[in-house]
C-alpha positions in Angstrom: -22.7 52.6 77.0 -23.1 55.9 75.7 -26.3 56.8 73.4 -24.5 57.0 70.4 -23.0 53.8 71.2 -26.7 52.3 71.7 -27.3 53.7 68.4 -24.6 52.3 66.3 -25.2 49.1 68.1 -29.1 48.8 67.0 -27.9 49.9 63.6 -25.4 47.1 63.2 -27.6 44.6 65.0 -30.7 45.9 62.1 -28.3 45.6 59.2 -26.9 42.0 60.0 -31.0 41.2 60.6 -31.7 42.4 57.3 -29.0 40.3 56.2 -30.2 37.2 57.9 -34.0 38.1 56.5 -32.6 37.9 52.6 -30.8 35.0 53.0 -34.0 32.8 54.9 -35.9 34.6 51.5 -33.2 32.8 49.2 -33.9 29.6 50.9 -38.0 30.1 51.2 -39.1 31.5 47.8 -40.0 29.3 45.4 -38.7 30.9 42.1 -35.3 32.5 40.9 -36.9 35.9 40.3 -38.5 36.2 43.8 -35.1 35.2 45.8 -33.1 37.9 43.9 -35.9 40.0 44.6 -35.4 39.4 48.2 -31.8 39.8 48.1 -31.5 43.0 46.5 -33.9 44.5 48.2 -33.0 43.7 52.1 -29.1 43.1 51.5 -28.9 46.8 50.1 -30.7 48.2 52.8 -28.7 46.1 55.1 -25.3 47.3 53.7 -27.0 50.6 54.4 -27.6 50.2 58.0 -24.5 48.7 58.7 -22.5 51.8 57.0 -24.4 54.0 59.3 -23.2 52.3 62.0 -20.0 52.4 61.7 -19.5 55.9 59.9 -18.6 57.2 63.7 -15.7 55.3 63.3 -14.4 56.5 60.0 -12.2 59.2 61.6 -12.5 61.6 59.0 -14.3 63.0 55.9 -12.8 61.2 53.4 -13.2 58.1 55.5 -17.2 58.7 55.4 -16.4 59.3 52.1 -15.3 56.6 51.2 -18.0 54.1 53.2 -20.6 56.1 51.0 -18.7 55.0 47.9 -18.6 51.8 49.1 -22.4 51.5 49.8 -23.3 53.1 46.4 -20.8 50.8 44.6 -22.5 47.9 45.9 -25.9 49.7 45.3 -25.0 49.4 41.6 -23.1 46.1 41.3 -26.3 44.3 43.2 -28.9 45.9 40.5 -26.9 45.0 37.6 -25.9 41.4 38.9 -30.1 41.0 39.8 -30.8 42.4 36.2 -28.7 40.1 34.4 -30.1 37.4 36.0 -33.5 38.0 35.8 -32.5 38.6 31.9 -30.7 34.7 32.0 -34.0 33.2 33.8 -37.0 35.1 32.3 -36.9 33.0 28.9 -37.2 30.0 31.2 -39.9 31.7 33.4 -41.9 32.7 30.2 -41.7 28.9 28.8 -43.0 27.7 32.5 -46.4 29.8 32.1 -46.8 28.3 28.8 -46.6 25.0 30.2 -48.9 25.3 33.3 
């Protein structure tokens, strides 16, 4: 195994961790806010870590090119999918204080 090979192996074997880590945090926190909190968070960064291991094996510019885009596309769609859900659940979130 070659050191770049060790390399893109701890990368992959981090991202799918991270992966793992946000989904035991959508099953462990208590409220709708915290879990997509969690998701957002270590899913991104595990997309991220993931993309970096496999870039060696775009082939070419445009291929890294295009795993960026990918990662930053999903960047975006996971922010705005997280904000309008927090937007759907805060009203109910507010009314819970009120009640406690």
């Amino acid at each position: 195994m070659t050191p770049l090979e060790l390399v893109q192996s701890l990368l992959l074997l981090a991202g799918c961790g991270f992966y793992a880590v946000g989904t035991l945090g959508l099953f462990r926190f208590p409220d709708t806010l915290s879990r997509i909190h969690a998701l957002t968070k270590v899913d991104n960064l595990g997309l991220g870590l993931i993309i970096l291991g496999v870039l060696p094996f775009a082939g070419s510019l445009a291929g890294v090119a295009k795993l960026v885009l990918i990662w930053l596309l999903a960047l975006a769609a996971s922010a705005t999918a997280a904000h309008l859900v927090a937007l759907a659940v805060r009203p109910r979130a507010d009314e819970e204080e009120h009640h406690d």
